[in-house]
C-alpha positions as CSV (number, residue, x, y, z in Angstrom):
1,X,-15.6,34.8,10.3
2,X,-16.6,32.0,12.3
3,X,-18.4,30.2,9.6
4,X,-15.1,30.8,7.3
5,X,-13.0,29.0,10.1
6,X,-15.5,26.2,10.6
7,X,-14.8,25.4,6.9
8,X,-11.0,26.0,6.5
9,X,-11.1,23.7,10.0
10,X,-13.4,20.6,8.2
11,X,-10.9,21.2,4.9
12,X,-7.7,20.0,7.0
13,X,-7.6,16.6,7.5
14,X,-7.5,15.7,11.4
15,X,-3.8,15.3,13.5
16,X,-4.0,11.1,12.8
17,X,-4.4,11.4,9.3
18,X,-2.0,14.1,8.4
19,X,1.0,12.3,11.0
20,X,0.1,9.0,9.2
21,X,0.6,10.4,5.9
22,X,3.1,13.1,6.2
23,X,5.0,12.5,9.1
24,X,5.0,8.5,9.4
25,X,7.0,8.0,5.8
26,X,10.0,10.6,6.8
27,X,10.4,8.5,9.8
28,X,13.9,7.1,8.9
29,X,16.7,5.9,11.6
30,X,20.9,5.1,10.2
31,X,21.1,3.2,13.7
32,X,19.0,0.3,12.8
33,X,19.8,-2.3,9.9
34,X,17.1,-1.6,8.2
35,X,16.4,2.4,8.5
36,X,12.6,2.8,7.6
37,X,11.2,-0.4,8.9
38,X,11.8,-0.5,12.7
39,X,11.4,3.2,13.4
40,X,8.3,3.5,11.5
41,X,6.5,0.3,13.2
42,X,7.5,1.2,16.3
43,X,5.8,4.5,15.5
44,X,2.7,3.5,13.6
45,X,2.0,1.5,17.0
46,X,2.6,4.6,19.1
47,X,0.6,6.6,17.0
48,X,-2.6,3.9,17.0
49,X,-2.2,3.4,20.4
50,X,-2.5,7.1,21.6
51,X,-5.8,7.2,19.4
52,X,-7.4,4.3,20.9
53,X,-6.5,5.1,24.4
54,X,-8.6,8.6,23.4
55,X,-11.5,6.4,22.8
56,X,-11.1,4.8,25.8
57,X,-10.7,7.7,27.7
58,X,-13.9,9.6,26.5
59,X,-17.2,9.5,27.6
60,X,-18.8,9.6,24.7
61,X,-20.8,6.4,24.0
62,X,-21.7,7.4,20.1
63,X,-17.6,7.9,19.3
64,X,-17.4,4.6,20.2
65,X,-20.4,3.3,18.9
66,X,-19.5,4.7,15.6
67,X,-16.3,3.3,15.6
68,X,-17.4,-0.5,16.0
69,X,-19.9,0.5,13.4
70,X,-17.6,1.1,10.7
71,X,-16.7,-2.9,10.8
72,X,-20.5,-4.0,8.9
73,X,-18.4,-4.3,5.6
74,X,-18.0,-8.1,4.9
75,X,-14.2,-7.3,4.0
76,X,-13.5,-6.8,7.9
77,X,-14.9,-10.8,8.2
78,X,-12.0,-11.8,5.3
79,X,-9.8,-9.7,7.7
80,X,-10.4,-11.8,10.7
81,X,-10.5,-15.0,9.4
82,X,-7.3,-14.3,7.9
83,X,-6.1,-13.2,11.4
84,X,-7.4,-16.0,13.4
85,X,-5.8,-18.7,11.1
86,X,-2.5,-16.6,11.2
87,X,-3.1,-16.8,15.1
88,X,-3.4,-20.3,14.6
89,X,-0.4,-20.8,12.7
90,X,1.8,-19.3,15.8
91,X,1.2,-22.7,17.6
92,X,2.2,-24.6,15.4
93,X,6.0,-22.0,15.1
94,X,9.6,-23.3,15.8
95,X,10.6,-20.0,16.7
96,X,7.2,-18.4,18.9
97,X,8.6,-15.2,19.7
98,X,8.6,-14.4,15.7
99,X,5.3,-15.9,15.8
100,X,3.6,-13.7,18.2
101,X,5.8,-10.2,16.9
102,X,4.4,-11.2,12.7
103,X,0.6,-11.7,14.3
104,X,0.4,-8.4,16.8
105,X,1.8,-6.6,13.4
106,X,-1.3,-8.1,11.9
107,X,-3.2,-7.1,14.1
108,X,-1.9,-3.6,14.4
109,X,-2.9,-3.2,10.6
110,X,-6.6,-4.6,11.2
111,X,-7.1,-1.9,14.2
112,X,-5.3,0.8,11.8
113,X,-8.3,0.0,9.3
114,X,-10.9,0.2,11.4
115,X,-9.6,3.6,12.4
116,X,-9.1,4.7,8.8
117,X,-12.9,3.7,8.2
118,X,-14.1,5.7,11.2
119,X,-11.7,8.9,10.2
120,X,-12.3,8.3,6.8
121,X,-16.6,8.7,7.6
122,X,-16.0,12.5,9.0
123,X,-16.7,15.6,7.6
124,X,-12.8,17.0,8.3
125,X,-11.2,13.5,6.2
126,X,-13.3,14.0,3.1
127,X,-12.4,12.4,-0.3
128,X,-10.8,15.5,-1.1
129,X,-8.7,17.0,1.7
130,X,-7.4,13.1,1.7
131,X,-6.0,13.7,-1.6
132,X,-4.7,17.2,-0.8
133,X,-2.8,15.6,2.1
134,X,-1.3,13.0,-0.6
135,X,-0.4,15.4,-3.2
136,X,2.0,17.2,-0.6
137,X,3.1,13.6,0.4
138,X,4.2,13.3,-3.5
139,X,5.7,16.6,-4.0
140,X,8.1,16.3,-1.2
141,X,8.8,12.6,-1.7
142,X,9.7,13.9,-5.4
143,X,11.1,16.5,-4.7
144,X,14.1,14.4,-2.4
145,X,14.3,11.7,-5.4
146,X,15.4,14.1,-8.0
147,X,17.9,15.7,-5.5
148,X,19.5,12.1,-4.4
149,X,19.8,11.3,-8.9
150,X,21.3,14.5,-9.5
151,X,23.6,14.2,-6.3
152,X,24.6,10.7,-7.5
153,X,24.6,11.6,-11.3
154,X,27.2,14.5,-10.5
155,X,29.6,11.8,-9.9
156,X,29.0,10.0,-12.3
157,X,27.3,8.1,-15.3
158,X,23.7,7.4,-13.8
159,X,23.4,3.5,-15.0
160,X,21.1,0.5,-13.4
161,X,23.6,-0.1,-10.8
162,X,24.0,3.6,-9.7
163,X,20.0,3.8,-9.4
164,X,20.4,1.6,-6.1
165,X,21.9,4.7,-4.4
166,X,18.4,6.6,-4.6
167,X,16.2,5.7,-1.7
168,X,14.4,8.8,-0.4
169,X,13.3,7.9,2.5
170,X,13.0,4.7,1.6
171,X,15.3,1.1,2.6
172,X,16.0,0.7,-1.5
173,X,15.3,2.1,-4.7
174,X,12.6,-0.3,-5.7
175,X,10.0,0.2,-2.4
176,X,10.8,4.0,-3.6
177,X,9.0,3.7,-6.9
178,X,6.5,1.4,-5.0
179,X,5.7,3.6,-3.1
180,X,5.4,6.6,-5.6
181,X,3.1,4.4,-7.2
182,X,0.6,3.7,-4.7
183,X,0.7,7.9,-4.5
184,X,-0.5,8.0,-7.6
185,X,-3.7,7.6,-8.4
186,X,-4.6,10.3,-5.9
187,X,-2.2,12.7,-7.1
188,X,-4.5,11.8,-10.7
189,X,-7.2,12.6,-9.5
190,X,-6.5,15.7,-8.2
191,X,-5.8,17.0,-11.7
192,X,-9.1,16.5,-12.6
193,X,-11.2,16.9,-9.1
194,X,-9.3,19.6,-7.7
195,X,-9.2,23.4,-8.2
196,X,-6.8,25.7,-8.9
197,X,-3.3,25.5,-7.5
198,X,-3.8,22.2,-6.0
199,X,-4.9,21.3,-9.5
200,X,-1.5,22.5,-10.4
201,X,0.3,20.6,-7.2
202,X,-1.2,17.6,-8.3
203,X,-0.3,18.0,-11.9
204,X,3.2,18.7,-10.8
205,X,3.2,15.8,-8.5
206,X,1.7,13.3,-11.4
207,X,4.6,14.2,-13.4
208,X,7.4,14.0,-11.4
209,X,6.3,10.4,-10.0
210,X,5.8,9.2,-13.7
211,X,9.4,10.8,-15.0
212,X,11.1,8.6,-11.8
213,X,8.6,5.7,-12.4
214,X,10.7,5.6,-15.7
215,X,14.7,6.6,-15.3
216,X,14.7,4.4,-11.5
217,X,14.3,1.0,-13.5
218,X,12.1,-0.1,-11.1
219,X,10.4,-3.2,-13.1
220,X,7.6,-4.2,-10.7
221,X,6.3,-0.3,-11.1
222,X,7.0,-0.6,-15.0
223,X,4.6,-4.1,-15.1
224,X,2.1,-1.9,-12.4
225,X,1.4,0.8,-14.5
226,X,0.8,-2.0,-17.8
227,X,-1.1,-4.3,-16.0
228,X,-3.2,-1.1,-13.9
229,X,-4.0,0.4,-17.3
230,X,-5.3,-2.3,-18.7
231,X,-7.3,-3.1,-15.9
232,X,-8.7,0.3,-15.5
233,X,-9.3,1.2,-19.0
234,X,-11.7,-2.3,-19.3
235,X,-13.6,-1.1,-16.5
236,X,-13.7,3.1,-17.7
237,X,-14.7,1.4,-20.9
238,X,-17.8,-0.7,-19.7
239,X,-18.9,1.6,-17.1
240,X,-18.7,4.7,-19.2
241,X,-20.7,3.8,-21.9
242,X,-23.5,2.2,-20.0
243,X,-24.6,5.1,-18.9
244,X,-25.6,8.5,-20.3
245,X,-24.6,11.1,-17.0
246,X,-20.5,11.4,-18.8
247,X,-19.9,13.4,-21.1
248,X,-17.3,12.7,-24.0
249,X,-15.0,10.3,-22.3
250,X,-13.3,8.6,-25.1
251,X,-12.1,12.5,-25.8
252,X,-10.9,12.5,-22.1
253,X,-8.8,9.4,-22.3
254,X,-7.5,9.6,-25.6
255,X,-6.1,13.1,-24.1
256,X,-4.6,11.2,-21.1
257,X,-3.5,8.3,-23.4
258,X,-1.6,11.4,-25.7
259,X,-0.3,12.8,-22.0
260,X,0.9,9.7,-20.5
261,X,3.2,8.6,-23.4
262,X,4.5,12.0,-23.8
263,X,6.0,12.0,-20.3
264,X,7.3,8.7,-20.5
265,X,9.2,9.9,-23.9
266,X,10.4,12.9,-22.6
267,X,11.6,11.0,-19.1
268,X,13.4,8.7,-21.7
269,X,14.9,11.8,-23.5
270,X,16.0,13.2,-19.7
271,X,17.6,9.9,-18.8
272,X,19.6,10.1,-22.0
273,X,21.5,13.3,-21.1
274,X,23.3,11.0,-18.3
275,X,22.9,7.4,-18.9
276,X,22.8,4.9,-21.8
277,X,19.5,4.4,-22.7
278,X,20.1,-0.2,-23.5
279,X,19.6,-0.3,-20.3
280,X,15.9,0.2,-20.1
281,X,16.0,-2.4,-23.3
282,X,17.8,-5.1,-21.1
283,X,15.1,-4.3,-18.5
284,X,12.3,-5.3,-20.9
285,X,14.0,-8.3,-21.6
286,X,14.5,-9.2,-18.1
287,X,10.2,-8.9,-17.6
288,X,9.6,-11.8,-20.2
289,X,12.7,-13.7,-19.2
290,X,12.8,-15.3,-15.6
291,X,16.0,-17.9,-16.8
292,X,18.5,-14.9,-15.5
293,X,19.4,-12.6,-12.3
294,X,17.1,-11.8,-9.8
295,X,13.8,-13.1,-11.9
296,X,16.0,-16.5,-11.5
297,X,16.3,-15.9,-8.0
298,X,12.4,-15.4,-7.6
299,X,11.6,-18.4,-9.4
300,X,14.0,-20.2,-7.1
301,X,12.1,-18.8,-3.9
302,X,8.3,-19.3,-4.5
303,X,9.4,-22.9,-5.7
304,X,11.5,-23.8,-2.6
305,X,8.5,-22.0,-0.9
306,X,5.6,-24.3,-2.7
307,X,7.7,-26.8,-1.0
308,X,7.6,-25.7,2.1
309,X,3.8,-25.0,2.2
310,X,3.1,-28.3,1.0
311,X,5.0,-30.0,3.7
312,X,2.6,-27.8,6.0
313,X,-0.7,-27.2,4.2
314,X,-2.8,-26.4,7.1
315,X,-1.4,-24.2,9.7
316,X,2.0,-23.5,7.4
317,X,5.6,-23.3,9.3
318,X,3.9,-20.5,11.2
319,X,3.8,-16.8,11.2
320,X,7.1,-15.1,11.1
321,X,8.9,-18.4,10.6
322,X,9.4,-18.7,6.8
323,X,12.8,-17.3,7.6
324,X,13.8,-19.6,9.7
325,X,12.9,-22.9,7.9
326,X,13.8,-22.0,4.2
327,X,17.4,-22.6,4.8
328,X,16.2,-26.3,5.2
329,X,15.2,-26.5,1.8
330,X,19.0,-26.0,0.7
331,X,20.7,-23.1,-0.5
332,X,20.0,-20.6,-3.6
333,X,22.1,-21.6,-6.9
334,X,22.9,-18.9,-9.6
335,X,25.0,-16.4,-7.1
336,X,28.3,-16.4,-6.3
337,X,27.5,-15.5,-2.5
338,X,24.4,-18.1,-2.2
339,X,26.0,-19.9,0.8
340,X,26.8,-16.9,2.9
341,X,23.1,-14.8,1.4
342,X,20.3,-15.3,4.4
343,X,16.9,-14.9,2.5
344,X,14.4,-12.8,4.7
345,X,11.1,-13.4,2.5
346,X,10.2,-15.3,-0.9
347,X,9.1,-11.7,-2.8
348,X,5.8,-13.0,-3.1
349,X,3.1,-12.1,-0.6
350,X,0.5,-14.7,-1.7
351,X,2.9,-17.5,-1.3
352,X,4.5,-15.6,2.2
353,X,1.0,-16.2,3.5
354,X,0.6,-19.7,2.3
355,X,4.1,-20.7,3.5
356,X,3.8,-19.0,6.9
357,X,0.2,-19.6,7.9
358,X,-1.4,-22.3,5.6
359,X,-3.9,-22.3,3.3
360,X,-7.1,-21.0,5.2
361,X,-5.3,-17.8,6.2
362,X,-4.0,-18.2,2.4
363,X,-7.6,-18.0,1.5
364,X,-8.9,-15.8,3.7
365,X,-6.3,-13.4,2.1
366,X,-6.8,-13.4,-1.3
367,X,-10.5,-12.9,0.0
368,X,-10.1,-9.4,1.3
369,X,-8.4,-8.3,-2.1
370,X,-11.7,-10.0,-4.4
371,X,-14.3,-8.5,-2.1
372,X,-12.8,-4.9,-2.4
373,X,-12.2,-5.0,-5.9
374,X,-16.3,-6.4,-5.9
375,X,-16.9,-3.6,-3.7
376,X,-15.1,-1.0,-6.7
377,X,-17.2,-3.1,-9.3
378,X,-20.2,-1.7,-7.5
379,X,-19.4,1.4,-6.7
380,X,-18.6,2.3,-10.5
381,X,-21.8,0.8,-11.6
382,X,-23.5,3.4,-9.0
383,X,-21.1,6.0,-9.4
384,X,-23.2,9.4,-9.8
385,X,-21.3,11.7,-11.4
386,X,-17.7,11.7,-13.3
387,X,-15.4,12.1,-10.2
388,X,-17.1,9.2,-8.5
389,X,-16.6,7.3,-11.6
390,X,-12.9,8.8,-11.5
391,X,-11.9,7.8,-8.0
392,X,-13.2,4.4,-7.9
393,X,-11.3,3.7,-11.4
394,X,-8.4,4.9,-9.6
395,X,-9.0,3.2,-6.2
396,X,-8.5,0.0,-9.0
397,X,-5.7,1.4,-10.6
398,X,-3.7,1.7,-7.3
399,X,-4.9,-1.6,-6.0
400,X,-4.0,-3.5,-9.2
401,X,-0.6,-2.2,-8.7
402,X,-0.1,-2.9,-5.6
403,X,-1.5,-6.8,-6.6
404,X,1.6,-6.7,-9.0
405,X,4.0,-6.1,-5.9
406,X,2.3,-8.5,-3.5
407,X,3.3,-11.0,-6.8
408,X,6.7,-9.7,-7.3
409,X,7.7,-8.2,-3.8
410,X,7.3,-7.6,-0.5
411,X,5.1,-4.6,0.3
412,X,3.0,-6.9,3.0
413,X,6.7,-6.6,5.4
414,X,6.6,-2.7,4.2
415,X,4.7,-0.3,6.9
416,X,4.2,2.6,4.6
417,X,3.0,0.2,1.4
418,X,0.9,-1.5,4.6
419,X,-0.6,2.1,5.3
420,X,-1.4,3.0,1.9
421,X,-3.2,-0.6,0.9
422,X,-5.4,0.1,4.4
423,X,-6.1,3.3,3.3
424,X,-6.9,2.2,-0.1
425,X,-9.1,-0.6,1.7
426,X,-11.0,1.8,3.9
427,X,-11.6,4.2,1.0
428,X,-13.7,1.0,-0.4
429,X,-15.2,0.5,2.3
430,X,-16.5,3.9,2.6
431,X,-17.3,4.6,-1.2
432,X,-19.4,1.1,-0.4
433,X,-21.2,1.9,2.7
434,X,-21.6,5.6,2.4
435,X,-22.9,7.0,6.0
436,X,-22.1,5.3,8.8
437,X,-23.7,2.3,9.5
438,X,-26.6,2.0,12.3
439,X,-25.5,1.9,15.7
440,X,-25.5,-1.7,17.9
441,X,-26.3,-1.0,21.3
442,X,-23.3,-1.8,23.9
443,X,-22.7,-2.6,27.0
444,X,-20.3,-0.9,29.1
445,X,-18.7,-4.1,29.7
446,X,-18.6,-4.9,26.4
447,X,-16.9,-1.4,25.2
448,X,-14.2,-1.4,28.0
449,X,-13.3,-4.8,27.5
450,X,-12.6,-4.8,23.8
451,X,-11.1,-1.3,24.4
452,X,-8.6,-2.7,27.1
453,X,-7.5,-5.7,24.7
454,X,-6.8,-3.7,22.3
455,X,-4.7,-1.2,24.5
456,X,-2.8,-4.1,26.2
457,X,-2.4,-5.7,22.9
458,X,-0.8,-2.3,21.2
459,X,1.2,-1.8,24.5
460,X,2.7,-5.4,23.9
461,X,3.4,-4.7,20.4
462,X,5.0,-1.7,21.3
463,X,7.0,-3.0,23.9
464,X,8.2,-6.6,21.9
C-alpha cells in the first residue's frame, strides 16, 4: 500500500506545475481591457513568488543548491545577456515606468525557467506525467472551443468574420489556435508514449486541436504546422536512418502522413455543413500575398519599425517604449480608421526586440532560440530509444511553430505562449543535461542575497 501511493504520488506532477498549466490559462477577467493578459501576469508573479519565498524559507542548503545548479546550460548565458542589454535599454526610455514594468516581466520569465529546470529534474515532473498534465490542458481547452463555434454557428452562418467570436479563454481567436498549437506536440506524443486511456485522451485531444487548427482560419497556425513539418520530417529523416535501434519508421510516418490529411479533410468536410468553404481559398491567397489587409498592415509595421531601430541601433527606443514612439513615424495607410487605430506592437517579436532594446539584446535573442534548437540537434543524434527520438522531434516541431508566431505575431506579450516556450526551453535543457548538474558550494551570504533580490524584485513586479 505504501509503495502503491509512493508511485501514484511521483506520477502527479507537483502543485506549481499543475497551477501553471491548468489553472494559470483559465485565468480570465471581463473587468480589464484586455481579459487574459493582466490577470494572468499578475498571477504568474504570485504564483513564482510564493515558490521562491519557499526556497528562501527552508533550510535546506541542497534545494537550493540544486536550484542554482540547474542554470550550467549555456542557453541561461543567451538569457542574461539578453536581459542585461534590455536592462540597458530602460535608460535610454522616454517613458521609464514602461521601461522598468517590460524588463521585471523579463525577468519574471528568466526566474520561471530556472524554476521549470529545477521542477522539471524531479522524479514527480517526469517527461510523462508533464504530458498527462497537457493532454487534460487540451481536452478542456477543446472542449470550450467547439462549444463557443456551435453557440455562434446557431445563429448564424459560421464565416471568417464570425470566427473572431471564438476565444476560449483566450483575448482573440488567433492566440486561441496559437495556443492549441504549442499543446500539441505533447498531446502527439502521448498517442504514441502513453498507455491506455491516456493514449486515448491524447488521441482525442490531437484531433480536436487539428479539426479547430483548420475551420478557425487561423493562418499563422496554418503556416506553423507547414513550416513544423517540414522541419521535423528533415530531421526524423536524417536521424532515423543513421541509426539501426528504430524499427520501421518510414511505415510509422507514412501512417501519420495518411492520418494527418485525413483529419484535415474531414475538418474541411465539418466546416462545410455551416460555412462556405472559398473562404479557406481566400486564406491561402492571403499567405503568398502581403499587397492586401492585415498582411499589408504587417508589412507597414516591421518597415516603420526597421526605421525606428535604425534611428536607435544600440540601446533601441527602450523596453516597453515601441508604443509610444511609433506614432512618430506617421500613421498606418490602407484602413479607414488608421488615424484614430493606436498600434500596441509591430507583430513581429524579432523586430519588437530590435526596436525596443537594440541590436545586442536583438542578438542575444535570437541566440537562446539557435542554442536550443543545437541542443535538440544533439539530443536526437543521442537519442536511445524511439520515444526519445519522438519527443525531441516534437520539442522542434512545437518550437518551430512557435518561431512562425514570434515572425508573424505577438506571443512574446502573451503569458500563456511565454509559459509554454519556457517550458519548451527547460524541457531542452533537461533532455541536454540529463541529472542535475554538480553542486557549487555557497555561501550563506551568497544564497540569501540572490534569494532576497529576487523576492523584492517579484514583490515589485507584483505591486507595479
Amino acid at each position: 500500500m505504501k509503495t502503491l501511493l509512493k508511485n501514484l504520488a511521483q506520477s502527479i506532477p507537483s502543485p506549481f506545475i499543475i497551477l501553471l498549466l491548468l489553472v494559470l490559462p483559465f485565468i480570465y477577467s471581463t473587468r480589464v481591457p484586455d481579459p487574459s493578459l493582466t490577470p494572468r501576469l499578475l498571477a504568474l508573479n504570485i504564483l513564482v513568488l510564493a515558490v521562491v519565498l519557499g526556497f528562501a524559507f527552508r533550510r535546506d542548503e541542497k534545494a537550493f543548491l540544486n536550484l542554482t545548479g540547474s542554470v550550467s546550460h549555456p542557453l541561461f548565458g543567451a538569457y542574461a545577456g539578453y536581459l542585461f542589454f534590455g536592462g540597458l535599454s530602460v535608460l535610454f526610455a522616454v517613458n521609464a515606468r514602461e521601461g522598468i514594468y517590460d524588463w521585471t516581466r523579463m525577468m519574471l520569465f528568466f526566474i520561471l525557467l530556472i524554476l521549470l529546470v529545477y521542477a522539471l529534474k524531479s522524479k514527480r515532473n517526469n517527461r510523462e506525467s508533464v504530458v498527462k498534465t497537457i493532454v487534460v490542458l487540451a481536452l478542456l481547452l477543446c472542449i470550450r472551443g467547439f462549444y463557443e463555434v456551435f453557440s455562434v454557428s446557431s445563429t448564424g452562418a459560421f464565416d471568417h468574420q464570425a470566427s473572431y467570436f471564438i476565444r476560449a479563454y483566450s483575448s482573440n481567436r488567433n492566440l486561441f489556435s496559437q495556443f492549441l498549437f504549442l499543446c500539441f506536440p505533447f498531446t502527439a506524443y502521448g498517442v504514441t508514449a502513453l498507455k491506455q486511456a491516456w493514449r486515448v485522451a491524447s488521441a482525442i485531444a490531437a484531433l480536436l486541436i487539428l479539426v479547430l487548427s483548420v475551420i478557425l482560419l487561423t493562418r499563422s497556425v496554418w503556416v506553423a504546422f507547414a513550416l513544423a513539418f517540414i522541419v521535423t520530417f528533415v530531421l526524423f529523416l536524417i536521424f532515423s536512418f543513421k541509426t539501426t535501434k528504430f524499427s520501421n519508421p518510414v511505415k510509422k510516418l507514412l501512417f501519420y502522413l495518411v492520418l494527418f490529411f485525413g483529419i484535415v479533410g474531414i475538418s474541411l468536410l465539418i466546416y462545410a455543413q455551416f460555412g462556405d468553404l472559398k473562404v479557406f481559398r481566400e486564406q491561402l491567397y492571403w499567405i503568398g500575398n502581403y499587397k492586401f489587409g492585415s498582411s499589408l498592415e504587417r508589412v507597414g509595421l516591421w518597415q516603420k519599425s526597421l526605421q525606428m531601430s535604425r534611428n536607435n541601433p544600440l540601446t533601441g527606443v527602450g523596453a516597453g517604449n515601441w508604443k509610444i514612439c511609433f506614432p512618430a513615424y506617421g500613421m498606418m495607410t490602407g484602413r479607414p480608421d488608421a488615424a484614430t487605430t493606436f498600434f500596441q506592437r509591430p507583430h513581429n517579436d524579432f523586430i519588437w526586440v530590435l526596436a525596443e532594446n537594440g541590436i545586442f539584446a536583438f542578438l542575444f535573442y535570437v541566440l537562446i532560440f539557435f542554442l536550443a534548437f543545437r541542443s535538440m540537434v544533439r539530443a536526437l543524434e543521442n537519442a536511445q530509444n524511439t520515444n526519445d527520438l519522438l519527443f525531441n522531434l516534437l520539442l522542434v516541431f512545437g518550437l518551430t511553430g512557435y518561431l512562425v508566431f514570434a515572425l508573424l505575431s505577438f506571443p512574446r506579450e502573451r503569458i500563456e505562449h511565454q509559459v509554454f516556450l519556457h517550458l519548451y526551453l527547460a524541457l531542452v535543457v533537461v533532455s541536454a543535461s540529463g541529472k542535475l548538474t554538480k553542486e557549487t558550494k555557497l555561501s550563506k551570504f551568497t544564497r540569501l542575497t540572490s534569494l532576497g533580490f529576487v523576492v523584492v524584485l517579484l514583490l515589485f513586479a507584483t505591486l507595479l
